[in-house]
DOZAMAR-96496 format. One record per residue (C-alpha): x, y, z; residue in three letters; chain. Coordinates in steps of 0.1 Angstrom, whole numbers, always signed. Layout:
       u       v       w   rest   kette
       X       Y       Z    Ala       A
...
# end
This chain:
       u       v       w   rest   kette
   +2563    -472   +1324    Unk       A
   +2560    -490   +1294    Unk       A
   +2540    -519   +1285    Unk       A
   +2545    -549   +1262    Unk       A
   +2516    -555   +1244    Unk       A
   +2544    -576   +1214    Unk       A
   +2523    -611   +1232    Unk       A
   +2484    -599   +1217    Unk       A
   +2495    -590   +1180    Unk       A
   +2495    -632   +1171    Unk       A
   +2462    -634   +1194    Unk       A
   +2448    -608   +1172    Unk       A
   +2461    -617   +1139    Unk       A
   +2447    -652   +1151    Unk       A
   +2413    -633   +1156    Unk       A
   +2409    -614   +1127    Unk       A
   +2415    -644   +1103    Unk       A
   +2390    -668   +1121    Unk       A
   +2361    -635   +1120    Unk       A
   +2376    -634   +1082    Unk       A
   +2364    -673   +1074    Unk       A
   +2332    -668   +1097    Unk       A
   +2320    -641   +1074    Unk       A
   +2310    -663   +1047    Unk       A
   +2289    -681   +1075    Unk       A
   +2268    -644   +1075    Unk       A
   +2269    -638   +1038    Unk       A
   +2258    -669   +1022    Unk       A
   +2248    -694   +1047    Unk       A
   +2211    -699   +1057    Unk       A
   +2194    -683   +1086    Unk       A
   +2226    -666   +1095    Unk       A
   +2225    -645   +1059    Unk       A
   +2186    -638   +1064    Unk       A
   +2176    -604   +1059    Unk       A
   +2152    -602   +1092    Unk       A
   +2185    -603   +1114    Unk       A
   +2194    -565   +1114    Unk       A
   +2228    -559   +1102    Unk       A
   +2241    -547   +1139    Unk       A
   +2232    -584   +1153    Unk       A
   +2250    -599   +1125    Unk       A
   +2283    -583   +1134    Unk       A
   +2276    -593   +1169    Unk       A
   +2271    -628   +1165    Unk       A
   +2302    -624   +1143    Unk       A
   +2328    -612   +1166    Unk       A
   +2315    -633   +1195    Unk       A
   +2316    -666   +1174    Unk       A
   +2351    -651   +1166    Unk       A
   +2361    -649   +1203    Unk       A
   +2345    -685   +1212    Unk       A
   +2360    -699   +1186    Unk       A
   +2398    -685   +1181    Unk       A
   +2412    -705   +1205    Unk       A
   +2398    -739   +1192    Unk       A
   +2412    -732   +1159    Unk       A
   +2450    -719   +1167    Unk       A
   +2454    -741   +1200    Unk       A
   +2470    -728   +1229    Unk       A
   +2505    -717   +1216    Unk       A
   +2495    -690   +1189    Unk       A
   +2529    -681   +1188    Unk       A
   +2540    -713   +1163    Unk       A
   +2515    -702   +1144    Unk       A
   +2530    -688   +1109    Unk       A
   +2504    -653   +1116    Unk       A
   +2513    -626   +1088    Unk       A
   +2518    -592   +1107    Unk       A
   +2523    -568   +1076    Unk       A
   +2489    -552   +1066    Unk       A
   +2494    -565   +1031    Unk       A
   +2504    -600   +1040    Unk       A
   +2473    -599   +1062    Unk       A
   +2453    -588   +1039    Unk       A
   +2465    -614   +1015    Unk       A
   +2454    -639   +1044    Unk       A
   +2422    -624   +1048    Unk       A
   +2411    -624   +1018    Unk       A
   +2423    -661   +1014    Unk       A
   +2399    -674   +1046    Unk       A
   +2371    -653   +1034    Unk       A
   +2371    -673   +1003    Unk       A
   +2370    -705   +1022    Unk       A
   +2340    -692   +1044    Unk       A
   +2323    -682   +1014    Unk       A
   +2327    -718    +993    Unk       A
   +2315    -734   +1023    Unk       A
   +2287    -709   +1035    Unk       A
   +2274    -715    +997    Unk       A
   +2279    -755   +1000    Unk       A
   +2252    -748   +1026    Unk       A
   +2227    -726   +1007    Unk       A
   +2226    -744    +973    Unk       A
   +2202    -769    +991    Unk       A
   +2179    -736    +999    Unk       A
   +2185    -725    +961    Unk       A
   +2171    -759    +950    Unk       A
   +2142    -755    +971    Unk       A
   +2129    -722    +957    Unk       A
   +2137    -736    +920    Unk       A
   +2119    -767    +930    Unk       A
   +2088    -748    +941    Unk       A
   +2091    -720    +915    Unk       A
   +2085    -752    +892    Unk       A
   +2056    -758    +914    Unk       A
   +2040    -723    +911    Unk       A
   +2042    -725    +876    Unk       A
   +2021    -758    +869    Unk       A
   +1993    -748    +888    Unk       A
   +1992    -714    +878    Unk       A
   +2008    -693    +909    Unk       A
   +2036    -682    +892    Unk       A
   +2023    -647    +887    Unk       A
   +2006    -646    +920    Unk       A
   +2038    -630    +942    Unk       A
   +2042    -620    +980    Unk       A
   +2068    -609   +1005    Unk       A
   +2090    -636   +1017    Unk       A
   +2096    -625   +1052    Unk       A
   +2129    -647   +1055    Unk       A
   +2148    -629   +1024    Unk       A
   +2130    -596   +1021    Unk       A
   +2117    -603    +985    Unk       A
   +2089    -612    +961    Unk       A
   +2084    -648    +959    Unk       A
   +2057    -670    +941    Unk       A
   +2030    -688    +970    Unk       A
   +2046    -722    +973    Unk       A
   +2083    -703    +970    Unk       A
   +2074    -686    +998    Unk       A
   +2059    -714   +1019    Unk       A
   +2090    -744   +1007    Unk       A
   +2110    -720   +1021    Unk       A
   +2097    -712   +1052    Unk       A
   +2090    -754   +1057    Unk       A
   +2127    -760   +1050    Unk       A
   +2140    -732   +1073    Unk       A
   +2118    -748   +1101    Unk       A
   +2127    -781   +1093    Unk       A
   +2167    -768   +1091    Unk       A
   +2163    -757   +1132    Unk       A
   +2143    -786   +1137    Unk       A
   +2172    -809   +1129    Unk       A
   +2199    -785   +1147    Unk       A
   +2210    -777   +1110    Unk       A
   +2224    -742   +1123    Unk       A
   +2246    -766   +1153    Unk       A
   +2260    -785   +1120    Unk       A
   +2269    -756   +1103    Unk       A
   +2290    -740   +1131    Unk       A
   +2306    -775   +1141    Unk       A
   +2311    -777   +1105    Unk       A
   +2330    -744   +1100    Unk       A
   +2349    -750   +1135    Unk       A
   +2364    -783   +1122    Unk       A
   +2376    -772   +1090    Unk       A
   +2403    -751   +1108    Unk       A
   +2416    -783   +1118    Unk       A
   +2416    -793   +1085    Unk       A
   +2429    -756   +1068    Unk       A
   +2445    -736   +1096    Unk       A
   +2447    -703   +1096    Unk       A
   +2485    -702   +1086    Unk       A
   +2475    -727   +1056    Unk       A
   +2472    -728   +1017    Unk       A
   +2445    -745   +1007    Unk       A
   +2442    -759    +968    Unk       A
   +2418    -737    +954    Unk       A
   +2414    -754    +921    Unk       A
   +2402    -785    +944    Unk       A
   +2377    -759    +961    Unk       A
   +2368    -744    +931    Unk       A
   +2360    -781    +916    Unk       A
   +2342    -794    +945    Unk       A
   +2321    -761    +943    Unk       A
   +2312    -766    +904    Unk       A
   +2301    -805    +915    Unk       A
   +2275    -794    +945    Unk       A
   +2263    -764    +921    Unk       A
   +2255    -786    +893    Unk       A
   +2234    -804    +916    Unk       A
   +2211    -776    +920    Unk       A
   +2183    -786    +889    Unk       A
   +2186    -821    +901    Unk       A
   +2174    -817    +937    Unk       A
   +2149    -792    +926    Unk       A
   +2130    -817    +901    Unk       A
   +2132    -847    +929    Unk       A
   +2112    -820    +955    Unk       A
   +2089    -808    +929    Unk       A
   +2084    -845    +910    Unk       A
   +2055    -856    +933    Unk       A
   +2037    -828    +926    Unk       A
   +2047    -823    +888    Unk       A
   +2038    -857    +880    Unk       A
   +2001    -856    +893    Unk       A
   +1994    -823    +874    Unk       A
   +2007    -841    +843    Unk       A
   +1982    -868    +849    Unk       A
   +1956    -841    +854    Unk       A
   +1960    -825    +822    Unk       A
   +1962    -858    +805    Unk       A
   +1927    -868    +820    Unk       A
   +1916    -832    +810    Unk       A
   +1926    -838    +773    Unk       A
   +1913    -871    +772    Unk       A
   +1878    -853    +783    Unk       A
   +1883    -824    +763    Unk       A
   +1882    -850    +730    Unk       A
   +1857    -867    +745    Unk       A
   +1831    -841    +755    Unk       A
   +1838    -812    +730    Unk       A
   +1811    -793    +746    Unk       A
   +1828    -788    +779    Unk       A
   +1848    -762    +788    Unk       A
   +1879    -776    +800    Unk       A
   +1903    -743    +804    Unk       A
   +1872    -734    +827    Unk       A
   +1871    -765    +846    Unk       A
   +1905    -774    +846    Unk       A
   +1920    -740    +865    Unk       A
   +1904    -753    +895    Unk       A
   +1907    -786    +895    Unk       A
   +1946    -784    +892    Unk       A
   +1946    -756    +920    Unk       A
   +1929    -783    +940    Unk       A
   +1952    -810    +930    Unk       A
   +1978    -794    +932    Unk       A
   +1972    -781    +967    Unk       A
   +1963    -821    +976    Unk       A
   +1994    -829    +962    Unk       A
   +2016    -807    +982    Unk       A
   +2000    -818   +1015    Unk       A
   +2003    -856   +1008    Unk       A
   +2042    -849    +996    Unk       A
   +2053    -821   +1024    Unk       A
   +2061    -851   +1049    Unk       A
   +2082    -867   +1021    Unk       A
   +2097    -829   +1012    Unk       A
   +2105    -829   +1049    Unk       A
   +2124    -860   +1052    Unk       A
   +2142    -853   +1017    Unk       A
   +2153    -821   +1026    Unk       A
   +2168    -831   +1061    Unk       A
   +2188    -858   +1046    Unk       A
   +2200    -834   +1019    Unk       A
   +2212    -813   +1045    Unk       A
   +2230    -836   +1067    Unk       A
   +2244    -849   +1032    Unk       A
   +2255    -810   +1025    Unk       A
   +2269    -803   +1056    Unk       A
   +2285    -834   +1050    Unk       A
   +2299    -823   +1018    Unk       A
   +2308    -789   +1035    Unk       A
   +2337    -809   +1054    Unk       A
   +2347    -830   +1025    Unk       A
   +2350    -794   +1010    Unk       A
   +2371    -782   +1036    Unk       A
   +2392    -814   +1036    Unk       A
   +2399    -819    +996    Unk       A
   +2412    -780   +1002    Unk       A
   +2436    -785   +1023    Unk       A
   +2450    -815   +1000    Unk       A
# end
């Protein structure tokens, strides 16, 4: 007895090229891509989020799909979603980026910059206020349901690109060169509270070091501009917080306008 099994090769092709696009969603996006999730969870979450979401993005007849069934051709296919998944994972994560090159800018006025410790979310060394801007935006990013964007994000842009589609890279690869260029920008506007009353410090500091030549200002100013500076973080963090959740809801955002200029 033989059994036909012709029916599950589009279902699968279907599967593989969804789990393709979803990988940049593990690679590059935030929280999914952190290095505390062991790798074997990863691939879990992967393949389920595959399964859930298959059928949403090829409908219920697979079979008018336009699947490639030769390795190569699938291959090609592959290839061609994990490139989508990976321009929109980084769409994500350049907001993150600017964070850490905001407070790295941070670190280095007051004099923290050399002062490194483990950042528990990516597994690496990272200045004081690196560390703690990034561990404030990843709370604020589940406070907001930022990782419930992200997925509804990636799940609508297969209505945009199906599976079975071309996208325009040169529009992707355009769109992607905009939000990166971007980067230095957001990271000055988080750290310009902070960078601005430090500049003020040392102004007031020169203005008493050439007044009172007598005092020792590198002595008194190290710890006056680690208290300032530490002031200055507290009074802008509720301001950091409300910047960074609009940037991500504008990034997200800009994730689907990614995904929709592609498919143009």
């Amino acid at each position: 007895m033989t059994v036909d099994v012709g029916w599950a090769i589009p279902q699968l092709t279907a599967f593989m090229l969804v789990v393709a696009r979803l990988s940049g969603l593990f690679l590059l996006a935030p929280v999914f891509s952190s290095g505390m999730i062991p790798l074997r969870i990863k691939l879990m979450a992967l393949l389920a989020l595959g399964f859930t979401i298959t059928p949403l993005a090829v409908g219920s007849d697979v079979s008018a799909l336009a699947v490639p069934t030769e390795a190569f051709d699938l291959g090609v296919a592959m290839f061609k979603e994990s490139l989508i998944g990976l321009a929109m994972g980084f769409a994500v994560s350049i907001i993150f980026t600017a964070v850490q090159v905001g407070a790295s800018l941070i670190d280095a006025s007051i004099g923290f910059a050399m002062a490194n410790i483990i950042d528990p979310l990516n597994g690496s060394q990272n200045a004081i206020f690196g560390s703690f801007y990034t561990m404030v935006a990843t709370l604020s990013f589940l406070a907001v349901n930022g990782h419930h964007w992200m997925l509804a994000g990636f799940t609508r842009s297969f209505d945009v690109v199906g599976v079975d589609e071309i996208p325009n890279f040169s529009q992707v690869y355009t769109n992607v060169f905009e939000i990166f260029s971007q980067l230095f920008l957001v990271a000055f506007q988080i750290a310009a509270p902070v960078l601005v009353t430090l500049l003020l410090v040392d102004v007031v500091l020169g203005i008493v070091a050439r007044a009172v030549p007598q005092m020792n200002v590198f002595f008194v100013g190290l710890p006056l501009k680690i208290g300032v500076g530490l002031a200055a973080v507290v009074i802008a963090l509720p301001s950091f917080v409300s910047f960074f959740e609009q940037r991500i809801s504008d990034i997200v955002t800009g994730a689907s306008v990614l995904a929709k200029a592609a498919g143009t």
